[in-house]
N, CA, C and O of each residue as an XYZ file, in Angstrom:
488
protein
N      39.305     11.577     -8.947
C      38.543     10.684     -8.101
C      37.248     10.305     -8.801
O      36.421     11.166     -9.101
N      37.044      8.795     -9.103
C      35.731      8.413     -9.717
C      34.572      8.730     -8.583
O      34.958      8.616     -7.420
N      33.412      9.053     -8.757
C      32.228      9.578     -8.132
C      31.660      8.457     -7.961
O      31.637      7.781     -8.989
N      31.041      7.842     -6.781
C      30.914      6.383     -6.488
C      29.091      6.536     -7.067
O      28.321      7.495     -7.010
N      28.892      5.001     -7.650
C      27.776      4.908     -8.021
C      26.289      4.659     -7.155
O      25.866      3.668     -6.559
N      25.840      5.722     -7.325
C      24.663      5.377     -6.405
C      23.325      4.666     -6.608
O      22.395      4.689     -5.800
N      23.337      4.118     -7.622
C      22.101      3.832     -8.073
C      21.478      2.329     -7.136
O      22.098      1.323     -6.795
N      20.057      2.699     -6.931
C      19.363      1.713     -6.047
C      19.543      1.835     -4.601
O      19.183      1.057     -3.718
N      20.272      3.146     -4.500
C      20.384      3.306     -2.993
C      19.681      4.524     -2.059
O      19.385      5.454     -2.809
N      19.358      4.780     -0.800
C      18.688      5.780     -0.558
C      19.634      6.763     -0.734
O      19.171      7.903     -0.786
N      21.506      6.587     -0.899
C      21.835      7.929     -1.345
C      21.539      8.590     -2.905
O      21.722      9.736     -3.316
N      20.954      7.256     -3.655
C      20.514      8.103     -5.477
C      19.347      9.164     -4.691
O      19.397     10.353     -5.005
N      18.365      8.739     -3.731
C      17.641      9.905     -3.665
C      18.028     11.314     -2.825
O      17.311     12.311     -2.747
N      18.914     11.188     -2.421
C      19.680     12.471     -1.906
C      20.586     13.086     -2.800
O      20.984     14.247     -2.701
N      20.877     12.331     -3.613
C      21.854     13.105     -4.720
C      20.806     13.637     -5.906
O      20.751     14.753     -6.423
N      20.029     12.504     -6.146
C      18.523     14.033     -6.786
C      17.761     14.589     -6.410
O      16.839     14.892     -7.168
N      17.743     15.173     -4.530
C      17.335     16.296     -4.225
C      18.551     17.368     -4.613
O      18.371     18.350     -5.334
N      19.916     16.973     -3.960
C      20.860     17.915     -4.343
C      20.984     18.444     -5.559
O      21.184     19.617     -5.873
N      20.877     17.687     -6.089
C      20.755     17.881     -7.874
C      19.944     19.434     -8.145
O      20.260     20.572     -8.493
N      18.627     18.629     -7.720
C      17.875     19.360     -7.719
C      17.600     20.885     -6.840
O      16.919     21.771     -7.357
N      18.033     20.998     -5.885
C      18.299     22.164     -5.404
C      19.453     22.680     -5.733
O      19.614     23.766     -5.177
N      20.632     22.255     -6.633
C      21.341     23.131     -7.405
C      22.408     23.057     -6.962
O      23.293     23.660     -7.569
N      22.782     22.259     -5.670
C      23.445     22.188     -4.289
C      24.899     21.472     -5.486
O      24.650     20.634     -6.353
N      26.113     21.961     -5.273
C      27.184     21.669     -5.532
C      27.681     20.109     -4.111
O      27.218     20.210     -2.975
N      28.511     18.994     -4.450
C      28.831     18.583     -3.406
C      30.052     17.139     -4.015
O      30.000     16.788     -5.193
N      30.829     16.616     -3.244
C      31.190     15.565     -3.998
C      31.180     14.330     -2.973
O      31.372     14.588     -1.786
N      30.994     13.180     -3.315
C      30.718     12.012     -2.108
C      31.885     11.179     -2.052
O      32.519     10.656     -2.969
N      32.100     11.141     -0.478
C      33.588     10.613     -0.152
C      32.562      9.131     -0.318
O      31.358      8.873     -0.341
N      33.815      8.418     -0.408
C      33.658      6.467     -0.652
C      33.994      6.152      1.022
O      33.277      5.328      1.589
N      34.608      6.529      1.448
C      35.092      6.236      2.940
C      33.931      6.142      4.141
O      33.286      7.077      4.617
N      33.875      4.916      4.434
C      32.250      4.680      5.465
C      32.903      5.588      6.930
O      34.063      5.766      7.303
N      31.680      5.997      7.462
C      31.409      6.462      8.548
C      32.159      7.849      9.338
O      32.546      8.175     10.461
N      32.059      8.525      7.646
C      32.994     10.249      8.383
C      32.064     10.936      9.149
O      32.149     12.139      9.396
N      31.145     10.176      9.546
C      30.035     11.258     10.152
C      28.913     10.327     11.408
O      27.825     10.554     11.937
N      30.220      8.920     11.465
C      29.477      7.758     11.869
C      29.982      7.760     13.597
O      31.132      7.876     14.019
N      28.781      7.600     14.344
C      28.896      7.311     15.427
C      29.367      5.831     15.983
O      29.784      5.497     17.091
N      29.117      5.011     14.670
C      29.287      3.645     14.836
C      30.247      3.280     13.442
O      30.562      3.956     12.462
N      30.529      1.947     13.837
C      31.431      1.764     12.543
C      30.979      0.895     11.877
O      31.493     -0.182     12.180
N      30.216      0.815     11.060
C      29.619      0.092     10.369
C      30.182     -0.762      8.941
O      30.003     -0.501      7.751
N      30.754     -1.617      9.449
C      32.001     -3.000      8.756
C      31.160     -3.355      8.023
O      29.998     -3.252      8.413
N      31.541     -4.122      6.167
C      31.186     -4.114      5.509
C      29.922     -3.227      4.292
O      29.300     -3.637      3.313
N      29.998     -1.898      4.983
C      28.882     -1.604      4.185
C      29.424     -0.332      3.750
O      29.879      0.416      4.615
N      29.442      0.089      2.297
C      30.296      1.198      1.531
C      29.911      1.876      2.359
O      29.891      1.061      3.281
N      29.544      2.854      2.806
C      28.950      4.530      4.011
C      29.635      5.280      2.976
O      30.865      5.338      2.973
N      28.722      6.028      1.841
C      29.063      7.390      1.501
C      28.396      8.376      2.095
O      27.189      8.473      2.314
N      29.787      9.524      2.484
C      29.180     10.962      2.726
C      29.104     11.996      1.770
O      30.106     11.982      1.055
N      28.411     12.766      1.519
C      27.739     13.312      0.764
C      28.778     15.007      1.275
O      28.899     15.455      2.415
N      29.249     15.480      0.218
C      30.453     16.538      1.706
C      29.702     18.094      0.730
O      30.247     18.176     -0.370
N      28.832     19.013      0.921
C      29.070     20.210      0.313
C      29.120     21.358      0.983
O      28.601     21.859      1.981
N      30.242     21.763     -0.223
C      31.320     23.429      0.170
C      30.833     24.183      0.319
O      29.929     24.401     -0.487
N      31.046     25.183      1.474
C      30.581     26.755      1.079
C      31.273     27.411      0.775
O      32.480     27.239      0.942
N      30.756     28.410      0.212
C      31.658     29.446     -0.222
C      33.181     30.256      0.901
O      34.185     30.869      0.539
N      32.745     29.912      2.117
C      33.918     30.616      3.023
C      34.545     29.376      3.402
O      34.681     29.143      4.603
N      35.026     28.382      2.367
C      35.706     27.360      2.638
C      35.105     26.007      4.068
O      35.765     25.057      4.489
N      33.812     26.394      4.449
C      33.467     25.547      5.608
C      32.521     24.369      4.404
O      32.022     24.421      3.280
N      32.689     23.463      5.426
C      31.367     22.301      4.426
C      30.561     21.329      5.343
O      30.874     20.879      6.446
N      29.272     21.093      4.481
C      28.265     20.554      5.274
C      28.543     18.982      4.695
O      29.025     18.792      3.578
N      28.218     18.028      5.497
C      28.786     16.957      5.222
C      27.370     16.352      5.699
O      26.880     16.755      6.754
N      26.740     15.417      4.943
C      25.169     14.658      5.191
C      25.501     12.944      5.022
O      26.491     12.455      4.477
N      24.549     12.339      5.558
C      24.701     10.824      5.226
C      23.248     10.621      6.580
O      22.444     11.394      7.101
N      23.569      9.073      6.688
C      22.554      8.866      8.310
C      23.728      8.645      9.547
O      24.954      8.610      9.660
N      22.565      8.529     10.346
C      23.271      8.380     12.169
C      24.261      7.687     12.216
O      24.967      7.672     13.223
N      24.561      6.871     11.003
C      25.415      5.630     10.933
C      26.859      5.826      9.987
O      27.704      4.989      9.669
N      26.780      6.995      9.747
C      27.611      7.131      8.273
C      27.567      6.628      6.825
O      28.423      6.721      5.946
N      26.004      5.914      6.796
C      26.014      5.181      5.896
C      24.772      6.091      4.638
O      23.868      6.848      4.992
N      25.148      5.667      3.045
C      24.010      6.578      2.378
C      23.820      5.535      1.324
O      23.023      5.911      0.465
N      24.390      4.144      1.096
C      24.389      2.916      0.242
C      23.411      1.901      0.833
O      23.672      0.750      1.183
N      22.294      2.507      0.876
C      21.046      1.099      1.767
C      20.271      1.355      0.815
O      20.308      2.224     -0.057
N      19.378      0.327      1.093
C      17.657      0.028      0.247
C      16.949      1.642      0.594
O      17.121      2.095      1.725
N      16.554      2.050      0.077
C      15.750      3.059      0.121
C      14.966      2.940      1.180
O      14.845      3.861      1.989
N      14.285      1.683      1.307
C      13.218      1.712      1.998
C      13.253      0.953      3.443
O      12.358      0.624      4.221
N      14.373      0.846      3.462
C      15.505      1.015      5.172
C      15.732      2.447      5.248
O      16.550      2.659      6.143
N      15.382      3.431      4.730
C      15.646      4.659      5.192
C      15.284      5.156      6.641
O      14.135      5.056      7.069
N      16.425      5.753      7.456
C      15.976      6.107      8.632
C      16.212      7.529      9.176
O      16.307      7.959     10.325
N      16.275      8.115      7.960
C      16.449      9.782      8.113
C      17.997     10.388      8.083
O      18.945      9.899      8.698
N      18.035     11.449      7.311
C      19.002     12.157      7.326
C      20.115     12.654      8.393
O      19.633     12.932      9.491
N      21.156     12.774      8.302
C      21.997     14.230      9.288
C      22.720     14.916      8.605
O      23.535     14.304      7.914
N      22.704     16.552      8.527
C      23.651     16.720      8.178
C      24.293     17.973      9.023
O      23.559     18.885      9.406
N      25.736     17.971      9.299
C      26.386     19.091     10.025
C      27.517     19.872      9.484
O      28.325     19.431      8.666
N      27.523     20.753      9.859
C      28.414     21.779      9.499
C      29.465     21.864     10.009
O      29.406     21.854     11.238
N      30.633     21.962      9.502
C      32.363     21.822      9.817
C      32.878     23.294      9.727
O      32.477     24.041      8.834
N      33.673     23.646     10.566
C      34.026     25.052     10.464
C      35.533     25.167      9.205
O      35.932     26.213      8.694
N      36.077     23.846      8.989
C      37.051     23.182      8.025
C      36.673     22.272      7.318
O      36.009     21.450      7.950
N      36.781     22.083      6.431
C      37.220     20.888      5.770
C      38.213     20.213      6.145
O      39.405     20.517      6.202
N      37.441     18.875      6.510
C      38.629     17.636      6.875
C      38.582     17.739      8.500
O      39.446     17.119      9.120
N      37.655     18.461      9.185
C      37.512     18.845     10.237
C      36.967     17.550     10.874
O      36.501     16.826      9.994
N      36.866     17.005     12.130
C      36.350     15.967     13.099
C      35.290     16.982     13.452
O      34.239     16.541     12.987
N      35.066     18.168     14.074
C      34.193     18.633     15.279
C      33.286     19.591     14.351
O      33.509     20.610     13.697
N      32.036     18.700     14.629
C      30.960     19.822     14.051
C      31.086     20.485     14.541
O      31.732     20.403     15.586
N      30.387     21.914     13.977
C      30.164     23.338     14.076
C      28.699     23.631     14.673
O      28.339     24.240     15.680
N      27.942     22.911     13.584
C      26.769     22.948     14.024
C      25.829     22.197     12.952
O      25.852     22.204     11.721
N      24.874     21.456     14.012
C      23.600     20.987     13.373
C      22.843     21.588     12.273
O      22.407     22.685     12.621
N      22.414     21.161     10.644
C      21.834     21.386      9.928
C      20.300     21.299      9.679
O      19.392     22.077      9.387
N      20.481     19.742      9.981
C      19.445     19.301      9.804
C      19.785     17.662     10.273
O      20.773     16.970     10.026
N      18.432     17.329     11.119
C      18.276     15.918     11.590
C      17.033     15.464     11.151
O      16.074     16.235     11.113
N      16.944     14.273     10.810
C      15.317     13.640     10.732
C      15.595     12.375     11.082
O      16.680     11.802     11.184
N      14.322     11.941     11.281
C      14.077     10.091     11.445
C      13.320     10.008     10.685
O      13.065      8.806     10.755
N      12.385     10.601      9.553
C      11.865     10.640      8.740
C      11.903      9.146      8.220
O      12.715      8.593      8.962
N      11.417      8.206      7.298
C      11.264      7.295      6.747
C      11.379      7.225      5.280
O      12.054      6.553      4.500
N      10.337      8.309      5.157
C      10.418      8.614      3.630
C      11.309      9.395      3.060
O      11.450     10.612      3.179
N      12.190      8.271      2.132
C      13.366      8.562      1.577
C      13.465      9.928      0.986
O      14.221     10.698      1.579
N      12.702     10.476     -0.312
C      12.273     11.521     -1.257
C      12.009     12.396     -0.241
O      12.875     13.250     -0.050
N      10.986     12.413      0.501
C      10.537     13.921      1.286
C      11.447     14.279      2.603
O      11.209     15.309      3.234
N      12.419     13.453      2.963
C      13.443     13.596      3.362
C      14.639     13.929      3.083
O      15.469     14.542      3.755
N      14.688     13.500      2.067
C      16.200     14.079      0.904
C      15.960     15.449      0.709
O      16.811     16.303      0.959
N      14.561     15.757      0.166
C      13.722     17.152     -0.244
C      14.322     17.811      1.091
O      15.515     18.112      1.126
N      13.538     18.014      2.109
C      13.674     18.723      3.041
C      15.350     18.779      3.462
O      15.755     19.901      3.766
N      16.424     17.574      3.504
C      17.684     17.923      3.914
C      18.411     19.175      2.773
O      19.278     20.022      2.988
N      17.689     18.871      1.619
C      18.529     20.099      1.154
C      18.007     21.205      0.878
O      18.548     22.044      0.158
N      16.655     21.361      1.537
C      16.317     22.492      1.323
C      16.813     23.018      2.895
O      16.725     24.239      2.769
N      17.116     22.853      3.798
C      17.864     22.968      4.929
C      19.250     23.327      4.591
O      19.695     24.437      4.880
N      19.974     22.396      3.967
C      21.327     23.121      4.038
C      20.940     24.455      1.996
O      21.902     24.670      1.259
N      20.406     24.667      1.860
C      20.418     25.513      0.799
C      20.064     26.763      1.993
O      20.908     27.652      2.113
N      19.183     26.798      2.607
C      18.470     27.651      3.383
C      19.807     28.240      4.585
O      19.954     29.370      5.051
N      20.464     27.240      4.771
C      21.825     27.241      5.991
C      23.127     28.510      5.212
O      23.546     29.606      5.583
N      23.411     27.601      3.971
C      24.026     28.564      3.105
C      23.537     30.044      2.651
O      24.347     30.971      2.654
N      22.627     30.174      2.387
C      22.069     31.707      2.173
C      22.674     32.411      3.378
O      23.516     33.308      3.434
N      21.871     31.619      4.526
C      22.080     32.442      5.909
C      23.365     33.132      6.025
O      23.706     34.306      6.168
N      24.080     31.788      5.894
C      25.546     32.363      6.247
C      26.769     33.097      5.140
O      27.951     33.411      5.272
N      25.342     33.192      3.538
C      26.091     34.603      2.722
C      25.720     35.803      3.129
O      26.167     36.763      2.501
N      24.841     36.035      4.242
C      24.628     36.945      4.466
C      24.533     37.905      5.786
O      23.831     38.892      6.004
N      25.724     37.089      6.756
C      26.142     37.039      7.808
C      27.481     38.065      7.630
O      28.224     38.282      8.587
């Protein structure tokens, strides 16, 4: 599977917080796995990472979408699946309405890095 290109979008800055927090993950091309709405014409990548006990946190916005102007950013979600390939969150990670793209990306993965520890040590 080619890794869809993010560049110029507010998901390049979520993929170099992930980066940067070390965070393993791979981004589905398929709009709105996490979308309350269906948002026609616009790529929606989700951002999907594994944990170690086979569950995964899956991030994007309210919309399913992570391919916008940066500076249309309207904050993160990301939730936790008790499966992979699962419909029914598990549980809330992290939400923002945040604006700012960077200190929002920052904080979503220092949330699910912080989520994962928890639950190696559960």
């Amino acid at each position: 599977m080619t890794t869809p290109d993010t560049t110029g979008t507010a998901g390049h800055h979520l993929r170099t917080a992930l980066d940067q927090a070390g965070l393993t993950y791979r981004i589905d091309p398929w709009p709105g796995a996490l979308a309350r709405i269906i948002a026609t014409g616009e790529p929606g990548n989700v951002f999907i990472i594994p944990a170690p006990d086979g569950t995964e946190i899956r991030i994007t916005d309210d919309e399913g979408i992570t391919a916008y102007e940066p500076d249309e950013h309207r904050g993160w979600v990301a939730l936790h699946y008790k499966q992979a390939g699962d419909d029914i969150a598990n549980a809330e990670v992290y939400r923002s309405t945040n604006t700012d793209v960077d200190a929002d990306s920052t904080l979503a993965a220092e949330a699910i890095t912080a989520f994962l520890a928890n639950r190696s040590t559960q």
